[in-house]
C-alpha positions in Angstrom: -1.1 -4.3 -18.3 -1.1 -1.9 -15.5 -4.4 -1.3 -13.7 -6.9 1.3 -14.5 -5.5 4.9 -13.4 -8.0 6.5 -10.4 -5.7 9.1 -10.3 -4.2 10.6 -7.1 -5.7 9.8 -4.0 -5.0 10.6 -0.5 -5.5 8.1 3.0 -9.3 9.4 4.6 -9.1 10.6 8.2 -12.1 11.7 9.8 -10.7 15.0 11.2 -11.0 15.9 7.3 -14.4 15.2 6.4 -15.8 18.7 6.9 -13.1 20.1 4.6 -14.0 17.6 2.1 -17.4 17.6 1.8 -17.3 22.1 1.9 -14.4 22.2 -1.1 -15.1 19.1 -3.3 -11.2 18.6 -3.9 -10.0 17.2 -7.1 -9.2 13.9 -6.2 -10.0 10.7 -7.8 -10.3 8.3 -4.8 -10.0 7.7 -1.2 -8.3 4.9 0.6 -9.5 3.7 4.0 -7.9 0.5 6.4 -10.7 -1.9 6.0 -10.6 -2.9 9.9 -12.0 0.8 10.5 -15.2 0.1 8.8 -15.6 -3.8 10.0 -18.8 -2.8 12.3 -21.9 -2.0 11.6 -22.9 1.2 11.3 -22.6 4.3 13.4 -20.5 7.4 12.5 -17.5 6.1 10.3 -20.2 4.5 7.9 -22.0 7.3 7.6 -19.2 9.4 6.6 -17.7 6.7 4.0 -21.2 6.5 2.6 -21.4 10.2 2.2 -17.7 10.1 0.1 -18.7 7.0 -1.8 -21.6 9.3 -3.5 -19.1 11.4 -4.7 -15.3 9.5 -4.9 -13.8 6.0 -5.9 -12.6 4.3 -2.8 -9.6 1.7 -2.4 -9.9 0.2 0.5 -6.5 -1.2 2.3 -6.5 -4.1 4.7 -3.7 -3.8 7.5 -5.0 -7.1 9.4 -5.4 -10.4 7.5 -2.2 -11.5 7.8 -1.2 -12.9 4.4 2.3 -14.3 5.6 1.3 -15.8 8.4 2.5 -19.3 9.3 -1.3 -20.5 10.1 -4.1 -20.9 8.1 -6.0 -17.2 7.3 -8.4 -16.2 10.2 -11.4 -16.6 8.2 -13.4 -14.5 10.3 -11.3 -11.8 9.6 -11.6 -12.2 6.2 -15.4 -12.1 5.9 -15.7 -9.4 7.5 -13.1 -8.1 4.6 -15.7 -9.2 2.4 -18.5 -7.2 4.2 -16.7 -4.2 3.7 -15.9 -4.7 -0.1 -19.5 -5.9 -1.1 -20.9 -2.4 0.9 -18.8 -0.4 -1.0 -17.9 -1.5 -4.1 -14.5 -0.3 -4.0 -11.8 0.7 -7.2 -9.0 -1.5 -5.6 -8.9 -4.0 -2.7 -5.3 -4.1 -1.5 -3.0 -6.1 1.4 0.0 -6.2 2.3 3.1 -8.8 1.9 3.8 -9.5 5.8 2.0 -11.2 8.5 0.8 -9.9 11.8 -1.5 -12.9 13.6 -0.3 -15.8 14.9 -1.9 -19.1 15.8 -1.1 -20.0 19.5 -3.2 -23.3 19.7 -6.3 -22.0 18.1 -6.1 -19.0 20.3 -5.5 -16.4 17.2 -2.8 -13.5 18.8 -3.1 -10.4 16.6 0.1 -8.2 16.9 -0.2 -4.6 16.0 2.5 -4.5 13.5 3.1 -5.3 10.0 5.7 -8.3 10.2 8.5 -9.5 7.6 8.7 -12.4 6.1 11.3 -14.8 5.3 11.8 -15.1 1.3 11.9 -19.0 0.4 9.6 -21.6 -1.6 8.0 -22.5 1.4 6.5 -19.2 2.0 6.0 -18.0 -0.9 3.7 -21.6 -1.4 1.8 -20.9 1.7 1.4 -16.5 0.6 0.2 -18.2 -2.6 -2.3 -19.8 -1.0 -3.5 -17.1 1.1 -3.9 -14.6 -2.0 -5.6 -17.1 -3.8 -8.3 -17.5 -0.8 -8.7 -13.9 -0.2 -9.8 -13.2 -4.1 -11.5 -16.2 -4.3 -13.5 -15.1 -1.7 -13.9 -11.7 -2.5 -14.4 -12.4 -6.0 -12.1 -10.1 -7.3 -8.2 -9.4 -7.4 -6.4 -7.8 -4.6 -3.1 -5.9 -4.8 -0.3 -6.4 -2.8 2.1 -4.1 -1.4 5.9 -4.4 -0.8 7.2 -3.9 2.5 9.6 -2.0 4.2 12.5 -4.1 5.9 15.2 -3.5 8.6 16.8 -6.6 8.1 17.0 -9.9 6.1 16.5 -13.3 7.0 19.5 -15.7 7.1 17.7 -18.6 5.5 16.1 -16.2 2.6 16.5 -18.6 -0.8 15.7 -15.4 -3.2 15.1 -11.8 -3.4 12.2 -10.1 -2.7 11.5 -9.2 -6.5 11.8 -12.8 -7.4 9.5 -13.6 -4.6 7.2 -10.5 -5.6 7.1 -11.5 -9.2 6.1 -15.8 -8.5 3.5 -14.4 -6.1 2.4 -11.9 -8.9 2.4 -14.6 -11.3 1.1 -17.9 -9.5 -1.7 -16.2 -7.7 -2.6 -13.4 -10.4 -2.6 -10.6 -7.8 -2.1 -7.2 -8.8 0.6 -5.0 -6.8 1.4 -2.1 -5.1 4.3 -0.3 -5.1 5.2 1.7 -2.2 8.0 4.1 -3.2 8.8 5.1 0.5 9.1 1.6 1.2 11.6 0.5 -1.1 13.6 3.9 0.1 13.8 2.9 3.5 14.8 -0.9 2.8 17.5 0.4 0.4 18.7 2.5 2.9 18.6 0.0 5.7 19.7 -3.0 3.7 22.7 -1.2 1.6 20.5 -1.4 -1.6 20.3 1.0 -4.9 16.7 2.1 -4.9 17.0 2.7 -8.2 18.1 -0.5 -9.6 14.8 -1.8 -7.4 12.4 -0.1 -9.1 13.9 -1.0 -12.6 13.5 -4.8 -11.6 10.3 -4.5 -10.0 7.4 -5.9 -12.3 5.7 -2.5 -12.6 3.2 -3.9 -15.4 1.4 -5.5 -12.7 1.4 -2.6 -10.7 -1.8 -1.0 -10.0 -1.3 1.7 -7.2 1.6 3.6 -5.7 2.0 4.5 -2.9 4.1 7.9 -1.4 4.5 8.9 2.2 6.8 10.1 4.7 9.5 8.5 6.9 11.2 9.3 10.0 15.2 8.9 11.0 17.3 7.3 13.9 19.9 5.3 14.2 21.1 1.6 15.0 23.0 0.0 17.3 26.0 0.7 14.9 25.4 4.2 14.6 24.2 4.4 10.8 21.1 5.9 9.2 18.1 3.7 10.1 15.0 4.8 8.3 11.1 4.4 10.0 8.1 3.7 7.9 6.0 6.4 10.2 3.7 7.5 7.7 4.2 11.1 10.3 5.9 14.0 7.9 5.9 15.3 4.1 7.2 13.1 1.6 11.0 13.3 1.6 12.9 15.0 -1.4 14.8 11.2 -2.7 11.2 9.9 -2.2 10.0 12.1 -4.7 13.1 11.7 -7.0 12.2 8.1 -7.3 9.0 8.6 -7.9 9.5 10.6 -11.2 12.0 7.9 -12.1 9.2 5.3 -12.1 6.2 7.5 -13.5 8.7 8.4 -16.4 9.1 4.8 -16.9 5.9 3.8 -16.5 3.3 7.0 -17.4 0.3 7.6 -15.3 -0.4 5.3 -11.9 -2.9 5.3 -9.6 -1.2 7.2 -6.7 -1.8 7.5 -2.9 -0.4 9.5 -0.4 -0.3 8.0 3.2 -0.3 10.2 6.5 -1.4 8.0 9.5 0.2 9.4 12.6 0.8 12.8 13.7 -2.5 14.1 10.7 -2.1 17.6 9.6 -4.3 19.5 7.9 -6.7 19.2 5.1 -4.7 21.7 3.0 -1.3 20.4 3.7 -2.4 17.0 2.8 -4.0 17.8 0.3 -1.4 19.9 -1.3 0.9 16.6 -1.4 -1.9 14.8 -3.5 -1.8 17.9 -5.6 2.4 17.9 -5.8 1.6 14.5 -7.3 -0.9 15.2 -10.1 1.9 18.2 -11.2 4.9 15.9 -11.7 2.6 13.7 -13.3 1.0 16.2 -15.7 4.5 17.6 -16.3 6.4 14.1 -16.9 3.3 13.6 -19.7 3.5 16.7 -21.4 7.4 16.1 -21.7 6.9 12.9 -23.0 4.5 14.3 -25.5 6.6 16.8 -26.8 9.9 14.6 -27.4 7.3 12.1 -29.7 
């Protein structure tokens, strides 16, 4: 079954709040990176209080490191739980890579979102980590598919085989990031569309859109950049209609991190999304 559908939601930035709270959007949630909220108080707590009256929340960890070679930081993840048990979010999501590493106890956080190697033995220890996380939150997470640049020469299976035990063994719910699988098809030489027709979408419980930037490798061909910095990219949007037509309605996010516009031109995106959807439902209600 897929998750419960929030409806369209866009990523929270602080800039925004005064535009928010004057026009009351239409929006179903908002999504905020957990490690922004991990203190006390102060500003940023006042303002995700002041949303929570009013909105869902799904609130998106970019720091626990569920592929990492160690053993979770559990720190980290407390202070995970702080943040859920506060605010009582819709979804609790991660993603598939690791970004910590254990130098002799010394714990090195690296400020990137790492690949991981697709075989047994990772996909045990991932397992593991998923398992801890909702065991300690109490609830299921979702987790999100990455966006590669290259594979692994010792991989043992692909990453929707790998997706699908870690969906099954652990229970997890996912997340399907459309950009993501864009950019990895383009870098790796794969049909994005053939992806998303394999990809376990029943246990999917939030997409995710965004946009991407463009250079180029060493042997001069396209190399895509998960930058989270522009609009959504025409193909990205193709192949999101191909997977709400499959699927019908799915919680849906859109991501801009770096390079924030403003509140209208965000907000327009989130509003793009609730049209196709709305449109791709009425179609389908006519042709019963």
């Amino acid at each position: 079954m897929i998750g419960k559908y929030h409806g369209v939601g866009v990523g929270f930035k602080p800039e925004h709040f005064k535009d928010i709270v004057e026009s009351h959007p239409n929006l179903g949630f908002f999504e905020v990176h957990a490690e922004n909220y991990m203190g006390d108080g102060g500003v940023p707590h006042r303002m995700l209080s002041a949303l929570r009256e009013r909105y869902q929340l799904s609130v998106h960890g970019v720091g626990l490191s569920l592929g990492t070679m160690g053993e979770l930081d559990q720190k980290h993840l407390h202070r995970l739980k702080n943040v859920v048990d506060r605010y009582q979010p819709a979804l609790v999501s991660e993603h598939l890579a690791w970004s910590s590493h254990d130098e002799a106890k010394n714990l090195l956080f690296l400020n990137d979102l790492l690949p991981i190697p697709y075989t047994q033995e990772t996909l045990d220890r991932v397992v593991d980590h998923v398992d801890q996380t909702q065991t300690t939150l109490g609830r299921q997470i979702l987790v999100e598919n990455p966006s590669t640049y290259v594979a692994f020469s010792d991989t043992q299976m692909s990453e929707i085989d790998f997706i699908s035990e870690l969906q099954k063994r652990s229970g997890c719910g996912l997340i399907l990031d459309v950009n993501n699988v864009y950019i990895s098809a383009n870098n790796q030489k794969m049909d994005a569309f053939e992806y998303l027709d394999a990809f376990p979408t029943q246990s999917v419980g939030e997409i995710h859109l965004a946009g991407h930037a463009e250079d180029v490798d060493d042997s001069g061909d396209k190399l895509l950049i998960d930058a989270h910095d522009r609009q959504i990219a025409p193909d990205v949007w193709d192949l999101y209609r191909h997977v709400i037509q499959k699927t019908g309605e799915i919680t849906t996010l859109i991501e801009w991190d770096n390079d924030v516009p403003d509140w209208p031109t965000l907000y327009q995106e989130a509003a793009d999304a609730q049209s196709l959807m709305a449109e791709i439902g009425a179609n389908t209600h006519a042709a019963q």
